[in-house]
PyMOL Python script that loads the backbone (N, CA, C, O; Angstrom):
from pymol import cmd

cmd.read_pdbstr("""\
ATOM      1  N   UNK A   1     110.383 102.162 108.627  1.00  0.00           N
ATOM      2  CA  UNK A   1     110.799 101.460 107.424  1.00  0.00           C
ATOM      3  C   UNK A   1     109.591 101.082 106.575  1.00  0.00           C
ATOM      4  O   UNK A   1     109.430 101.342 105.383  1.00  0.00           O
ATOM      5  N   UNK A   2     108.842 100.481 107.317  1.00  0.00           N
ATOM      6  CA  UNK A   2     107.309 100.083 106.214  1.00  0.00           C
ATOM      7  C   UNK A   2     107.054 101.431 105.404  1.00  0.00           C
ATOM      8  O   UNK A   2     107.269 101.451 104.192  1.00  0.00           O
ATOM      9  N   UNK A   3     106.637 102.456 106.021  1.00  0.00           N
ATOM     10  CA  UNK A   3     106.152 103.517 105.776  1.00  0.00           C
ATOM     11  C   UNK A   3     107.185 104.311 104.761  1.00  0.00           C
ATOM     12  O   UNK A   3     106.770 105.159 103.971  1.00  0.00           O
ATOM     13  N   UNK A   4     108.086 104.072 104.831  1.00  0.00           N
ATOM     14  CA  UNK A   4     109.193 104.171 103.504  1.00  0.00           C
ATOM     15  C   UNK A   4     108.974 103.527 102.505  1.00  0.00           C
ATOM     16  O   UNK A   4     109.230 103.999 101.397  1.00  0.00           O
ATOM     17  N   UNK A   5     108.340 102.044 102.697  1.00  0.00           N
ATOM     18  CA  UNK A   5     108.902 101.184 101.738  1.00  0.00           C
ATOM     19  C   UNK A   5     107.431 101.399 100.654  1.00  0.00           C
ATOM     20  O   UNK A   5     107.464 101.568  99.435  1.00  0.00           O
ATOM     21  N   UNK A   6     106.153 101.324 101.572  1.00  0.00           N
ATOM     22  CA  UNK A   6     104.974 101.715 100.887  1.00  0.00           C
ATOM     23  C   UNK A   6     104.700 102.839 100.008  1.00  0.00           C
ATOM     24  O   UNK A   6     104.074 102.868  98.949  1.00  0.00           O
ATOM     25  N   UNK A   7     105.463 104.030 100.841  1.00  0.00           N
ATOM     26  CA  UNK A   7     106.263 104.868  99.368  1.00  0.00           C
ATOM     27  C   UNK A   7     106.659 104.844  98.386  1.00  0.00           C
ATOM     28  O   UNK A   7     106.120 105.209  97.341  1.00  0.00           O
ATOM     29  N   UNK A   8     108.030 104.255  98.612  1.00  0.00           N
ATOM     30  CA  UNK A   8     108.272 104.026  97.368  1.00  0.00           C
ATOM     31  C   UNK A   8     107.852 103.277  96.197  1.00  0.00           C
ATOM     32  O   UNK A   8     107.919 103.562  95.002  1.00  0.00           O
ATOM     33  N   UNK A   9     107.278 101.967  96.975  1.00  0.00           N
ATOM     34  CA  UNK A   9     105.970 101.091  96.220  1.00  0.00           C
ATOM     35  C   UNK A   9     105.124 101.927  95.349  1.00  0.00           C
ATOM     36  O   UNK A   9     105.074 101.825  94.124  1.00  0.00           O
ATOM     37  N   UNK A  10     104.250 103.027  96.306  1.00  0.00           N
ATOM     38  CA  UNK A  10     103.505 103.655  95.753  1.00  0.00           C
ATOM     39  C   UNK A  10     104.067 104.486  94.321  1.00  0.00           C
ATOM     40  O   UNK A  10     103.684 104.447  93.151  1.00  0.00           O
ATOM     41  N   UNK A  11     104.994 105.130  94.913  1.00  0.00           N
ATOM     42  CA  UNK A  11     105.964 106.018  93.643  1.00  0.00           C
ATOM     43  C   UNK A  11     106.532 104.863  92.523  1.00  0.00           C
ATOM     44  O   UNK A  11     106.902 105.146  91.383  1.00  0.00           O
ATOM     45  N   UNK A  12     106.524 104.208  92.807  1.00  0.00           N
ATOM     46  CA  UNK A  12     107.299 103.473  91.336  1.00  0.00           C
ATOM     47  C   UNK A  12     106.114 103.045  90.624  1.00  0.00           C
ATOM     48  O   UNK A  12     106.040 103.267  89.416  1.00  0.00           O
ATOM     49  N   UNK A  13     105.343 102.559  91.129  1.00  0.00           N
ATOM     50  CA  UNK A  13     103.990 102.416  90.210  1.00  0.00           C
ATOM     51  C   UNK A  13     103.376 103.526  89.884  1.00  0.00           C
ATOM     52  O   UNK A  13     102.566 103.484  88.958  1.00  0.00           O
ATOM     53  N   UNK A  14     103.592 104.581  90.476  1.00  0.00           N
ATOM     54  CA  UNK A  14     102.933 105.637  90.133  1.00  0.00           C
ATOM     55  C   UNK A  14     101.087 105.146  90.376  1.00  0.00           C
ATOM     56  O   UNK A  14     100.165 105.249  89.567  1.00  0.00           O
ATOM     57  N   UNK A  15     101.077 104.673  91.632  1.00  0.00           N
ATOM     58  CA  UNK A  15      99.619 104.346  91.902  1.00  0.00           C
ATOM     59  C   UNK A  15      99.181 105.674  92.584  1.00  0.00           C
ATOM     60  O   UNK A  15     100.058 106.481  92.890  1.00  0.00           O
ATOM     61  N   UNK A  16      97.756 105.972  92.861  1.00  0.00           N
ATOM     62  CA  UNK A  16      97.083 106.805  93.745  1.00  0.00           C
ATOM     63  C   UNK A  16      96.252 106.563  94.499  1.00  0.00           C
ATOM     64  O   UNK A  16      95.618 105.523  94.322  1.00  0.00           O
ATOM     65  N   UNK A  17      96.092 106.992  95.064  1.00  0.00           N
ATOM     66  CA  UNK A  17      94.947 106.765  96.493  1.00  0.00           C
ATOM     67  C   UNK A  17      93.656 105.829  96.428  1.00  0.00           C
ATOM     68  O   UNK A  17      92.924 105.242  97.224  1.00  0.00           O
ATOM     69  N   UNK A  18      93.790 106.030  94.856  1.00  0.00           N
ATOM     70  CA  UNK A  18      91.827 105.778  94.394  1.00  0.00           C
ATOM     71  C   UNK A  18      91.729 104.411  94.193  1.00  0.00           C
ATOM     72  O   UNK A  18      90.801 103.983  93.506  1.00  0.00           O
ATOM     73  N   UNK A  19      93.081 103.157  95.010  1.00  0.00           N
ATOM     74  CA  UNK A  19      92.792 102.340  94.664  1.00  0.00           C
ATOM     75  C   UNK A  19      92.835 101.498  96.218  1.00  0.00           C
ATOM     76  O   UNK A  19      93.687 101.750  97.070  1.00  0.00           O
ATOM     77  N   UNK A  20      91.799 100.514  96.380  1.00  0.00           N
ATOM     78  CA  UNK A  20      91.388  99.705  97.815  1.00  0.00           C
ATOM     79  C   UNK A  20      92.240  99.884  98.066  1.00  0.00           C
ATOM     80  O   UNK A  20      93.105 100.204  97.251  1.00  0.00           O
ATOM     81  N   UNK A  21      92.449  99.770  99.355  1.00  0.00           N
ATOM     82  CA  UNK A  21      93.600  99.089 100.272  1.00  0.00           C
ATOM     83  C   UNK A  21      93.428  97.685 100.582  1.00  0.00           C
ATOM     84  O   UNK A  21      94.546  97.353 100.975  1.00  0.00           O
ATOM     85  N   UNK A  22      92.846  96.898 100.622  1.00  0.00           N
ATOM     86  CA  UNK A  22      93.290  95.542 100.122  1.00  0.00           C
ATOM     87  C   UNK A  22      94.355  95.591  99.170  1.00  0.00           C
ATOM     88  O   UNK A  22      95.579  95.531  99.285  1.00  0.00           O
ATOM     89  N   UNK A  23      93.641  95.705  98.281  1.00  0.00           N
ATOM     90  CA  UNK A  23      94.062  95.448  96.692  1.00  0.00           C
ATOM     91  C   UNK A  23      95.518  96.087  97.461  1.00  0.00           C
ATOM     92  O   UNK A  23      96.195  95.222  98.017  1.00  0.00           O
ATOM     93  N   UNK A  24      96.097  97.652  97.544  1.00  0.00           N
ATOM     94  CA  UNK A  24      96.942  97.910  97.423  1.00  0.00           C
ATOM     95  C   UNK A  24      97.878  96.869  98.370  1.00  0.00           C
ATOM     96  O   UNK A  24      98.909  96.306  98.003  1.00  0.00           O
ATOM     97  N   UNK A  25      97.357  96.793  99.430  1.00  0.00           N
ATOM     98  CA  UNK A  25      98.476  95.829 100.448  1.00  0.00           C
ATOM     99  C   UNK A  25      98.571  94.400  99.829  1.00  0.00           C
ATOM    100  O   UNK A  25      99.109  93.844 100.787  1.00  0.00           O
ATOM    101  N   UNK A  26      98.461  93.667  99.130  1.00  0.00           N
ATOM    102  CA  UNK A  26      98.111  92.464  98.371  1.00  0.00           C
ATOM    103  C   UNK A  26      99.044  92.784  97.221  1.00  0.00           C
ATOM    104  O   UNK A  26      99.367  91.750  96.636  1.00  0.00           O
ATOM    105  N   UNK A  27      99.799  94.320  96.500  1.00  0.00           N
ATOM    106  CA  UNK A  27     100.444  94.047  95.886  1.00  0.00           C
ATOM    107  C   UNK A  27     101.991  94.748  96.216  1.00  0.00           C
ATOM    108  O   UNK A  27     103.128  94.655  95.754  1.00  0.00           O
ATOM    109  N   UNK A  28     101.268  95.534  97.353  1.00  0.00           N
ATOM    110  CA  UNK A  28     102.513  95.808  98.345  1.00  0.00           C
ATOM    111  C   UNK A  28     103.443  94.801  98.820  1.00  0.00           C
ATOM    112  O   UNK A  28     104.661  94.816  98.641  1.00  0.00           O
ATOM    113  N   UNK A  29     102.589  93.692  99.607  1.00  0.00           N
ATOM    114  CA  UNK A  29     103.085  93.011 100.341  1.00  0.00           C
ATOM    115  C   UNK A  29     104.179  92.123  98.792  1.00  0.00           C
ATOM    116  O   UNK A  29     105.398  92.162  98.627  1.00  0.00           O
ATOM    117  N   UNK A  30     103.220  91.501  98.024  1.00  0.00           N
ATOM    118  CA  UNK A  30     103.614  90.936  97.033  1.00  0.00           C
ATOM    119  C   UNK A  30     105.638  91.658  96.295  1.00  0.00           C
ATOM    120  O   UNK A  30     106.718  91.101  96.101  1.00  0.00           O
ATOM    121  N   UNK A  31     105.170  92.934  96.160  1.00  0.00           N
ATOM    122  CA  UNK A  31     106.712  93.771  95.900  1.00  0.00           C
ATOM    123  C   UNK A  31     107.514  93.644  96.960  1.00  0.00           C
ATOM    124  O   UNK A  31     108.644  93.258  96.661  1.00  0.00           O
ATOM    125  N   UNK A  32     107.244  93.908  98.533  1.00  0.00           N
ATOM    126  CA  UNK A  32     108.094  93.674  99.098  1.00  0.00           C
ATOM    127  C   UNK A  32     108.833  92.493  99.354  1.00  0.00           C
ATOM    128  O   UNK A  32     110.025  92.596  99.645  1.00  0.00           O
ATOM    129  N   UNK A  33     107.978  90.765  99.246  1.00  0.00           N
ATOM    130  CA  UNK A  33     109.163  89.901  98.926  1.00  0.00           C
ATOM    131  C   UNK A  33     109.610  89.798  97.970  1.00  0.00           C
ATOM    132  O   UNK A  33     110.346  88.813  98.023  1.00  0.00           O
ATOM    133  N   UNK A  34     109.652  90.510  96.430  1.00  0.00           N
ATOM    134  CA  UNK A  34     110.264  90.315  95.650  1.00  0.00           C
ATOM    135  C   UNK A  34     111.565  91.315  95.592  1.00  0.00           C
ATOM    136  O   UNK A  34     112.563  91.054  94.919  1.00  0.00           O
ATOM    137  N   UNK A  35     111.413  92.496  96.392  1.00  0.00           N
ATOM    138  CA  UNK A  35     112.741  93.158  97.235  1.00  0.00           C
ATOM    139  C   UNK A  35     113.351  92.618  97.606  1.00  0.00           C
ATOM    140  O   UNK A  35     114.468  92.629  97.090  1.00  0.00           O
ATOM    141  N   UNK A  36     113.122  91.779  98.713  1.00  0.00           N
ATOM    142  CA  UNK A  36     113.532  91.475  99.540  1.00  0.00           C
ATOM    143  C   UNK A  36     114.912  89.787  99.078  1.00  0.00           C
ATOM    144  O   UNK A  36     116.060  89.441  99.358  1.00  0.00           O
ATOM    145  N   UNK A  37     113.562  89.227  98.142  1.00  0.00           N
ATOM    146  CA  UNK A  37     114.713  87.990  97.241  1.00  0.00           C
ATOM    147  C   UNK A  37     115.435  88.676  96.402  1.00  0.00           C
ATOM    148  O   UNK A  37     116.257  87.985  95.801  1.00  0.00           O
ATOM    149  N   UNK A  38     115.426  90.047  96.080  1.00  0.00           N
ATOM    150  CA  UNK A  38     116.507  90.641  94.872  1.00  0.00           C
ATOM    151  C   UNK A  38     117.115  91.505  95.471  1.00  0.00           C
ATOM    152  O   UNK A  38     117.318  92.486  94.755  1.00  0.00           O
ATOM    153  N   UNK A  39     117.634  91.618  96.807  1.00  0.00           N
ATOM    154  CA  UNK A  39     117.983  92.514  97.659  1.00  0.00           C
ATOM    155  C   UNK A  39     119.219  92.916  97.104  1.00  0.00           C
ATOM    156  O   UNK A  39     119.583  94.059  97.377  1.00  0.00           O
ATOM    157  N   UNK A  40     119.913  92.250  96.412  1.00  0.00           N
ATOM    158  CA  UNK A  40     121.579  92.385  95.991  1.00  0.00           C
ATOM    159  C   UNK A  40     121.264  93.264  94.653  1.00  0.00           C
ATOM    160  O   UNK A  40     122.091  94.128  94.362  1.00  0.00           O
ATOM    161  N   UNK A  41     120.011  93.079  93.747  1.00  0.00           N
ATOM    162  CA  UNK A  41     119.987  93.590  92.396  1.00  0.00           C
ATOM    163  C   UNK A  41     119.692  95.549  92.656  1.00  0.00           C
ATOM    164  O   UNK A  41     119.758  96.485  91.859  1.00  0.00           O
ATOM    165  N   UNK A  42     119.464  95.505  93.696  1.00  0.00           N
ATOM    166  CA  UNK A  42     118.410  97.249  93.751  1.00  0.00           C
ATOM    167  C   UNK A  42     119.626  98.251  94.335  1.00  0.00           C
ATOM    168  O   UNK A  42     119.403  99.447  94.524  1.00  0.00           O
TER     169      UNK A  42
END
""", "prot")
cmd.dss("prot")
cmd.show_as("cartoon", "prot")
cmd.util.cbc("prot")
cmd.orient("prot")
């Protein structure tokens, strides 16, 4: 499931590789509770 979800993260931003992984998990993590509180809207 993570590995799905970081996908699609990745694909909707249309981000690429060339950016930290900090940074990326910091706005990963950040999208996934906002999934997660709008779970009914998606």
């Amino acid at each position: 499931m993570y590995k799905k979800s970081m996908h699609l993260f990745v694909e909707h931003y249309e981000m690429e590789e060339v950016m930290q992984e900090e940074t990326l998990m910091r706005a990963f993590q950040r999208w996934r509770k906002l999934v997660r509180e709008n779970k009914n809207s998606y």
